[in-house]
N, C-alpha and C positions, 0 to 999 in steps of 0.2 A: 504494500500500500504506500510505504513511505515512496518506495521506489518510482512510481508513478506518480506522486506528487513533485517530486524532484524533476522529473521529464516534462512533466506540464510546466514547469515554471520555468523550465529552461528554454521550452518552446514559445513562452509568450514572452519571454524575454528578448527574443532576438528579433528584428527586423523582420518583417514578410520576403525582403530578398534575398533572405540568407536560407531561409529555412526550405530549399530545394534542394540545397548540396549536400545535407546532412555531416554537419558536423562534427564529430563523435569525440568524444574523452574528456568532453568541458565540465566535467564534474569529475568530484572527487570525496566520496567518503569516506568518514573513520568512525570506525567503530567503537566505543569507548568500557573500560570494565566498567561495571556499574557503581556508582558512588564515587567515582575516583575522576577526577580534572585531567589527571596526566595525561600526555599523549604516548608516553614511554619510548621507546628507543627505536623499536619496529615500525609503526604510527609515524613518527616523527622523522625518518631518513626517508620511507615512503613519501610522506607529502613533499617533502624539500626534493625528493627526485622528480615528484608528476609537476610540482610546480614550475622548477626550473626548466625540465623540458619544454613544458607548454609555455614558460615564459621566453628561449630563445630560441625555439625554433618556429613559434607563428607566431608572436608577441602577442601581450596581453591588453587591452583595452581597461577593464576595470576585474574586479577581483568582489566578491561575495561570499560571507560566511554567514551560516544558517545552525540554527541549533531549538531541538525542541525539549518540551519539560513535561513534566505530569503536575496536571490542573490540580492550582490547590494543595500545592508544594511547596513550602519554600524552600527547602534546603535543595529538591530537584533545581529549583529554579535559579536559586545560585551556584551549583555546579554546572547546570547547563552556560552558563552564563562565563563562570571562569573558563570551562573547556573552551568557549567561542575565543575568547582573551588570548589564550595561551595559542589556540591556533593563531589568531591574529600577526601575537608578538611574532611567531619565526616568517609568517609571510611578508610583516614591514621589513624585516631582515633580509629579504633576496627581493624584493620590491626595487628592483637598484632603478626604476623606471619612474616610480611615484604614482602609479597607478591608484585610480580613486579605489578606496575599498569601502565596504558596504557589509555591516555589523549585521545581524537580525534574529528577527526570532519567528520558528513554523509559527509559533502557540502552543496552545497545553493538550498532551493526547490526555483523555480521560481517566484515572487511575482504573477504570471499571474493564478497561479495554482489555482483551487477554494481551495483545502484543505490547502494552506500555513501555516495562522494563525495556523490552529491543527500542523499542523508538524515540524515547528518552536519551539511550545512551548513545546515538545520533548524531554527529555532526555532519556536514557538507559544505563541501567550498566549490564555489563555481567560476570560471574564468569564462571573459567575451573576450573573443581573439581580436587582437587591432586591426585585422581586413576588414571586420564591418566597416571602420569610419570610411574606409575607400570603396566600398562596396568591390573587393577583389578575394573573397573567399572561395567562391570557387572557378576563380581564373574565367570565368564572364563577363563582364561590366552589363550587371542585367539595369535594365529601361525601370 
């Protein structure tokens, strides 16, 4: 479920002229242990490799981090919250571009949901590749 709200938002996110080349890898989750902020060492070499990929080899236009909590939480809702942080800090770290970044939150899955615990421990960071501003992502200059 998560998985398809992530796809929907990546879809409406992009331009109508881009979304015929299909773009793929512009997301990136982590999974997180449950109760814990850390991204630990596995988490944290993985994002810094997908990032910098996608950051020199198509460059990056802007950068977004999303993290969701269970409604009615607060302690969920301050670790979702440091998790997003902690992701943040290593991404302004290879951001050698200044790329706008973009903090947020799903919202609260319902504690009643059987899937909470997975979707809570959640994060996602999504990149737009800098050919949107020229409209040259997929080597067309579409009308």
């Amino acid at each position: 479920m998560i998985r398809g709200f992530i796809l929907f938002l990546c879809l409406i996110s992009l331009p109508l002229a881009a979304i015929p080349c299909s773009i793929v890898g512009l997301e990136y989750e982590i999974e997180f242990e449950p109760q814990s902020a850390a991204l630990g060492t596995k988490n944290a070499r993985a994002l810094v490799d997908w990032f910098i990929t996608k950051r020199d080899v198509m460059g990056i236009m802007d950068v977004s981090i999303y993290v969701t909590s269970i409604e009615n939480n607060t302690r969920s809702l301050a670790i979702s919250r440091e998790r997003m942080h902690n992701i943040a800090r290593i991404i302004k770290l290879l951001n050698k571009n200044n790329v706008p970044m973009e903090l947020g939150d799903y919202g609260r899955v319902s504690a009643h949901n059987p899937r909470a615990a997975i979707i809570s421990n959640l994060a996602v960071v999504i990149v737009q590749p800098a050919c949107l501003k020229t409209n040259t992502c997929c080597f067309i200059k579409q009308q």
